[in-house]
Structure formats: C-alpha cells, structure tokens
C-alpha positions in Angstrom: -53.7 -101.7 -92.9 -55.4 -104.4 -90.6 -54.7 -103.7 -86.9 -53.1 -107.7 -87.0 -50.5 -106.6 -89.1 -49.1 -104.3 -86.4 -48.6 -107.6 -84.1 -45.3 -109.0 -84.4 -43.3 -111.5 -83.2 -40.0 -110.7 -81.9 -37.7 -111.4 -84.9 -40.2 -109.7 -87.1 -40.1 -106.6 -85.0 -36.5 -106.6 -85.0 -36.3 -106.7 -88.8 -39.1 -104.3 -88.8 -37.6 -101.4 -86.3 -34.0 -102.0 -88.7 -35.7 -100.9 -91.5 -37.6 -98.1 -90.1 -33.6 -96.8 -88.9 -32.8 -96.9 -92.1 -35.2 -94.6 -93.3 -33.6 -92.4 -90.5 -36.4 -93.2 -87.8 -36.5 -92.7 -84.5 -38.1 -95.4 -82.3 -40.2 -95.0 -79.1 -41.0 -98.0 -77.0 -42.8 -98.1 -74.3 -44.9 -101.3 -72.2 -47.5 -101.9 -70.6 -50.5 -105.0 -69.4 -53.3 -102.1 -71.6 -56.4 -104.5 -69.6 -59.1 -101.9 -70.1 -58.1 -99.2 -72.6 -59.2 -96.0 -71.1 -58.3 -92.3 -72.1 -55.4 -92.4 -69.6 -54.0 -95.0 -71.4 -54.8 -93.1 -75.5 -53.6 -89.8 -73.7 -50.3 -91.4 -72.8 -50.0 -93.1 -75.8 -50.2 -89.9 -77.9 -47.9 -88.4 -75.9 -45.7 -91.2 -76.3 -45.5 -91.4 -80.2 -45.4 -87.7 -80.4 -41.5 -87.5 -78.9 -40.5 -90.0 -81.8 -41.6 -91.4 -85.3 -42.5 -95.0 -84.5 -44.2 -96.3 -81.3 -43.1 -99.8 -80.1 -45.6 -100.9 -77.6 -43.9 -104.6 -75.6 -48.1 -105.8 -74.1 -47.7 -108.1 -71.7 -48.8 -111.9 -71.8 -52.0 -113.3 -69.7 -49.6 -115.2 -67.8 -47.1 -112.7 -67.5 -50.3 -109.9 -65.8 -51.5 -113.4 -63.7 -47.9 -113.2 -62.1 -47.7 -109.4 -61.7 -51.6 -108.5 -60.5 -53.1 -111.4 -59.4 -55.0 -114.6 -60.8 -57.9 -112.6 -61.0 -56.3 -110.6 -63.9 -56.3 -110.0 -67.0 -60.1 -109.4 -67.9 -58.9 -109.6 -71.5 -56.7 -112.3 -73.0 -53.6 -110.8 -74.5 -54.8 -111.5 -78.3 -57.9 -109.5 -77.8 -56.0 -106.6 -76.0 -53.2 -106.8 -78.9 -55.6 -106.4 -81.5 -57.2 -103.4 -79.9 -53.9 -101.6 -78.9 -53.3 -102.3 -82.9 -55.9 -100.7 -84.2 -54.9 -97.2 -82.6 -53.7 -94.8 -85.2 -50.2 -93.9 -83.4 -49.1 -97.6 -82.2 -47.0 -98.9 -84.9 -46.0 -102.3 -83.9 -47.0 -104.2 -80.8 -45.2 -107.2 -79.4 -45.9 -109.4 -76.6 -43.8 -110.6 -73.6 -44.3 -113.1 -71.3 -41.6 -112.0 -68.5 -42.1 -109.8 -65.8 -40.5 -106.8 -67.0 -39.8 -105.7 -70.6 -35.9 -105.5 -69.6 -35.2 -108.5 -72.6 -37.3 -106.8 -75.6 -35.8 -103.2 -74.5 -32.0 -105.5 -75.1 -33.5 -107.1 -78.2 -34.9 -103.9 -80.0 -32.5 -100.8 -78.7 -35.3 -98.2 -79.0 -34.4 -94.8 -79.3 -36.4 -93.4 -76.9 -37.8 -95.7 -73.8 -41.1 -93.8 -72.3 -43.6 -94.4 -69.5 -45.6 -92.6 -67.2 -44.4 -89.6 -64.8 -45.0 -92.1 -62.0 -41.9 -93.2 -62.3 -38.8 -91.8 -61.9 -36.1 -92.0 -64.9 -33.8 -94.1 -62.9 -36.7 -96.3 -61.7 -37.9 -97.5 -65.5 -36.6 -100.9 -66.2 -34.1 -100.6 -69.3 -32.9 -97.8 -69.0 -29.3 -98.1 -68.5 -29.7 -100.1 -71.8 -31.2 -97.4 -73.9 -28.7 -94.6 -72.0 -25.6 -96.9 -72.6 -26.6 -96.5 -76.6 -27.0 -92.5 -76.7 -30.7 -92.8 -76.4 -32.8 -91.1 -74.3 -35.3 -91.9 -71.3 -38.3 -89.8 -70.6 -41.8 -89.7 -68.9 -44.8 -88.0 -69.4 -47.5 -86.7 -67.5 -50.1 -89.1 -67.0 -54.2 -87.9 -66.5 -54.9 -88.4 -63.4 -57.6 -90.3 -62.0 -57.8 -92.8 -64.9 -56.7 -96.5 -64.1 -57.5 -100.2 -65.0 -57.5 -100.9 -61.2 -60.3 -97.7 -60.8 -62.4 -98.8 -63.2 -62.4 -102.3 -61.7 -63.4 -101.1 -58.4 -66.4 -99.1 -59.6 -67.4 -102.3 -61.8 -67.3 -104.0 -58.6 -69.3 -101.6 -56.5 -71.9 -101.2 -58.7 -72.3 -104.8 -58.7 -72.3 -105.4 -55.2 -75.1 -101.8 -54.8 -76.8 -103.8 -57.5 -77.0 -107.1 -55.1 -77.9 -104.7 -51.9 
C-alpha cells in the first residue's frame, strides 16, 4: 500500500471507518500538528494503535498550527507531514483539519476509543463527552519524556546561533 492511500478526505474516512465496524473493528483516533516526527511522537503512536484495531490520526492544517503556535510554525506543510505520518506501519488512515481543535471530526467519525498523551487529563481532551455519550472510552498514555517538536526547535536554534558566535 502507498502511504497516500492512507490520506483521506472526510467522507472517505467516514465510509472507510463504517466498513472497518462492520468487520467488528474497533477504532482509535487520536490528533495531533506531528511537525517533526520524533520517537515521542512513534512511541505514542504505538501505544495508541495497540488499545484498538484501527488508528485514526485527525493532522492538523498549516493554517490551522499558524493559529495555534505561531506564524513561525509549521516547518513542514501539512501534505508533507501527511505523507510521512502515512507511511508508519500502525497509522491506518490520516485526515486533516483545518479548525482549532479536532472536536468536528471526533462528531463526524465516533471513534471507539479517543487517545492522547498522559498530559492531559481525561476530562481535559476535547471530544470526549462525544465519544463517552456513545459507550466509548477515553484514555491517555504515558508519553516519553523529554521528546518534543518545541525541544528540538530550540536546540536547532541554539546551535545556529553557537554556530554564528
């Protein structure tokens, strides 16, 4: 399978996710802006798809990560970072969103299982009261520590600023 076949639009994904539930399928979803893929983000990830069988990943737009980080972000446009959050063995479908939160796909695609990182608290993950509503569940899982877009970004930066010293 080519890792572009895994990107889907909304109506697409819908029809996609109703035929994995007919095979009896449990979907995960989880979200993210995935700018710089680092082995916090494949550790989570893994950890993600493990609690289900299908792994929904909602990726941000470039405006949408403009609004939420800053205009000096993303560093990678969001077909780039679509194709390589694709091509990772245990994402199943990824889907783009241009608002601020994910709270419209989690309504449009009633996953099973909504994840993200144990940063949050349950209560504090948008959606879900939506996926709770349904019978589904909510979790979080440990994260690595010390990994982060925004890290690696500020070493990039102070090398290049030791490098101009």
């Amino acid at each position: 399978m080519n890792s572009k076949d895994k990107i889907y639009s909304l109506p697409q994904l819908q029809e996609q996710v109703q035929n994995w539930r007919n095979q009896g399928q449990k979907i995960v979803f989880t979200n993210g802006c995935f700018d710089l893929l680092h082995l916090g983000h494949v550790d989570y990830l893994e950890k993600a798809r493990q609690l289900g069988h299908r792994l929904v990943l909602g990726l941000n737009t470039d405006s949408s990560i403009s609004r939420i980080k800053g205009p000096s972000r993303p560093l990678q446009d969001e077909m780039s970072r679509a194709r390589i959050m694709a091509s990772l063995l245990f994402i199943d479908a990824v889907v783009l969103f241009d608002e601020d939160t994910p709270l419209n796909l989690i309504k449009a695609i009633q996953p099973d299982i909504l994840v993200k990182g144990d940063d949050y608290a349950v209560n504090q993950i948008v959606g879900h009261e939506v996926v709770e509503a349904r019978g589904g569940e909510v979790k979080t899982v440990p994260l690595v520590q010390g990994y982060s877009t925004t890290n690696i970004v500020k070493k990039i930066e102070n090398t290049i600023n030791l490098n101009k010293a």
